[in-house]
Each structure stands twice: as structure tokens, then as C-alpha cells.
C-alpha positions as CSV (number, residue, x, y, z in Angstrom):
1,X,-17.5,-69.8,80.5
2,X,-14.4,-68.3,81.7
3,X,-12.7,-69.7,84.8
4,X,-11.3,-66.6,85.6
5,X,-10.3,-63.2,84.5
6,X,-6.7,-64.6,83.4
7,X,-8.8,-66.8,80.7
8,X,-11.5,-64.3,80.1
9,X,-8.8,-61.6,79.2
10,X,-6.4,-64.2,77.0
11,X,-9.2,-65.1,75.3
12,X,-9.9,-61.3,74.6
13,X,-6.2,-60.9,73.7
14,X,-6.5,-63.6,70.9
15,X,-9.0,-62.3,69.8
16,X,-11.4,-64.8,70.4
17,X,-14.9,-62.4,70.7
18,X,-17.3,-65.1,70.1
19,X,-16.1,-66.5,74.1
20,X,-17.0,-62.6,75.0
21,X,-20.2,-62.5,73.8
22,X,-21.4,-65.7,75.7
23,X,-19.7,-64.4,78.5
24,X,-21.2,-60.8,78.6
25,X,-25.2,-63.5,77.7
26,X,-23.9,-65.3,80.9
27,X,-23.9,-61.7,82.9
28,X,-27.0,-60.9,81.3
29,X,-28.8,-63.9,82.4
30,X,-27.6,-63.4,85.7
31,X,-28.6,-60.1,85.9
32,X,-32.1,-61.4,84.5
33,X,-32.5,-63.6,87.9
34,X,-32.8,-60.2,89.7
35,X,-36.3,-59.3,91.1
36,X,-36.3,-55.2,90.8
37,X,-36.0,-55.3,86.8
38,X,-39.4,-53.1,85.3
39,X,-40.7,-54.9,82.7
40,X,-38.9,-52.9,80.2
41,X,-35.2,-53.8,81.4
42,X,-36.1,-57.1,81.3
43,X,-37.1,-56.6,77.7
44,X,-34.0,-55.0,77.1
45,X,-32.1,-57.3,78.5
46,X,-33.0,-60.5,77.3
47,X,-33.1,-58.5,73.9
48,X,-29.4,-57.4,74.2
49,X,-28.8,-61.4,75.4
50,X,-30.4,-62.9,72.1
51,X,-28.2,-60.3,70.3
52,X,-25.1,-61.1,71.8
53,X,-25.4,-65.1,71.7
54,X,-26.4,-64.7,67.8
55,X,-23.3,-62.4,67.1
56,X,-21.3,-65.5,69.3
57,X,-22.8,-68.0,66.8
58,X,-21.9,-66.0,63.3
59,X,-18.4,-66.0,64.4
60,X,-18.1,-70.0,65.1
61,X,-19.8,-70.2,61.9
62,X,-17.4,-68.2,60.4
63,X,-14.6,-70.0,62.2
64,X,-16.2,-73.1,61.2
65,X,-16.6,-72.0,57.0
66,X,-12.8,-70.9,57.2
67,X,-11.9,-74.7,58.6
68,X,-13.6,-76.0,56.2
69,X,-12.7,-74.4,53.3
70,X,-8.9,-74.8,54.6
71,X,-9.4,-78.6,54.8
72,X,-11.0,-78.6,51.1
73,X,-8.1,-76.7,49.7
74,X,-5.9,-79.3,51.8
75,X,-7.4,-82.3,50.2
76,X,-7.3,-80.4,46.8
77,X,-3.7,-80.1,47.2
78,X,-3.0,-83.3,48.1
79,X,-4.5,-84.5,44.9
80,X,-3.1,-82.4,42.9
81,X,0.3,-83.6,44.1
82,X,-0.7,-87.4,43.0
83,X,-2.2,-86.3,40.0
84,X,0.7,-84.4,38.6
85,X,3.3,-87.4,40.2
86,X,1.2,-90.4,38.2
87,X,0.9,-88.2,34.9
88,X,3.8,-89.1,32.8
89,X,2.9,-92.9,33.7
90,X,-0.4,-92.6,32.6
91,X,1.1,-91.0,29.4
92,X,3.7,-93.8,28.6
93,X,1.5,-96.4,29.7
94,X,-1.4,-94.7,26.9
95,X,1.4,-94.8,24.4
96,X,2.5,-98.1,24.6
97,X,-1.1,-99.1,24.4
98,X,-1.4,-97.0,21.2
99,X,1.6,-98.8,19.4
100,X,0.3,-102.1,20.5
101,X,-3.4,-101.4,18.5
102,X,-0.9,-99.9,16.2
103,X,1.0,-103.3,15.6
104,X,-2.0,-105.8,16.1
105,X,-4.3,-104.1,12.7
106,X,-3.5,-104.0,9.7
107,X,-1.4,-101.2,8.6
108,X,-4.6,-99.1,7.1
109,X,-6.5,-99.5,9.8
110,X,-3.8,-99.2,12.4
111,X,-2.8,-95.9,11.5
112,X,-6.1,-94.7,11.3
113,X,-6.6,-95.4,14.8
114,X,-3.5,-94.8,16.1
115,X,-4.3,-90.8,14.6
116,X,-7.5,-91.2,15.9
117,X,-5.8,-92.2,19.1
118,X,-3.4,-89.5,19.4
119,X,-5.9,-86.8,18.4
120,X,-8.5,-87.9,21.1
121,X,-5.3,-87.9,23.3
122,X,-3.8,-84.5,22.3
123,X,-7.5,-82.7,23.1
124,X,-7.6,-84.6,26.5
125,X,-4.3,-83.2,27.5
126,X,-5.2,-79.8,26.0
127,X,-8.6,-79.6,28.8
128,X,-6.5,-81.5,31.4
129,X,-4.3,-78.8,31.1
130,X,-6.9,-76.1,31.0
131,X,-8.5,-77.6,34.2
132,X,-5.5,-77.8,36.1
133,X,-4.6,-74.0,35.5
134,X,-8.4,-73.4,36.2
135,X,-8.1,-75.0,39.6
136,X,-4.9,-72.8,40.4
């Protein structure tokens, strides 16, 4: 596990446990190989062994849910960034598509859909919005 003390006590320093614990198993095992244990040590021993490997493995876990959840936030970042950069594209781009249906029925008709069109747009905003403060 550790090359030498050097490592074992920088690790210890930073404090990276987890490396301790399979180091203190790795003693124990050793300790294990020794013929005048009573049955009873040995029980102990390779008790106090399980223990420390499964405190070793809650903390990489740990580790391992932190990195993860760091990346996720990363990636939700990220999108937020392109979402909020392509936004008043999408916007002018939905508006000149309105004024288009707008121009191509008849005036009746057009302005019915163009209000339909604005309020179906309005209320998408209105929950885009509310999703994007959500998410912050």
C-alpha cells in the first residue's frame, strides 16, 4: 500500500484515511499469518480487518458520489451557458415565424393565431423561466 513511511504519513497529512485503513487491514493480515494467535484474537482480528476495509470503502464511495455529483453540476452548467447564449435567437427566430403565419392567413384568422401564438409563447417563457430559477 504505502511504499514507505514518507507516503504513508503524506497520505495521512491530506487526509486521505481510506489509504490508512487498508493499510492498518494489510498489518492485520499480517499479523493473522502468525501461528500463536488463540482462537479468539484471530476472531478479533479478522473482525477489526473486515471493519476497517468496509470503513476504507464508505469513504471511496463517498469520494466517488462527491466526483460525481461535481461532474453533473459541471455538465449542468455547461448547458446552462448555451441555453441562456441561444435564447434570444430562438426568440427572434419564433417571432419572425409568427409574423410570417401572420402575413400568409387571412387577416381573421391570422390574428387569431398570431394571439394564440403569443399566448402559448408568453406561458412557455413564464415556466422556462420558473425552471431555470428552479435549477439555480
Amino acid at each position: 500500500m504505502y511504499g514507505n513511511v514518507y507516503d504513508r504519513e503524506r497520505a495521512r497529512a491530506l487526509g486521505d484515511v481510506a489509504g490508512e485503513y487498508k493499510y492498518q487491514a494489510d498489518v492485520l493480515k499480517e499479523r493473522l499469518k502468525s501461528k500463536d494467535l488463540t482462537p479468539n484474537e484471530r476472531a478479533n482480528l479478522i473482525a477489526a480487518e473486515r471493519e476497517l476495509i468496509r470503513q476504507a470503502q464508505k469513504i471511496a464511495l463517498k469520494r466517488a458520489v462527491n466526483k460525481g455529483a461535481e461532474r453533473i453540476e459541471s455538465e449542468l452548467d455547461d448547458e446552462m451557458d448555451r441555453v441562456r447564449r441561444r435564447y434570444p435567437e430562438i426568440l427572434e427566430d419564433l417571432h419572425s415565424l409568427q409574423v410570417q403565419i401572420k402575413d400568409a392567413f387571412d387577416s381573421v384568422t391570422g390574428d387569431a393565431v398570431q394571439k394564440w401564438l403569443q399566448s402559448t409563447r408568453t406561458e412557455n417563457i413564464r415556466r422556462s423561466q420558473e425552471d431555470l430559477k428552479d435549477a439555480w
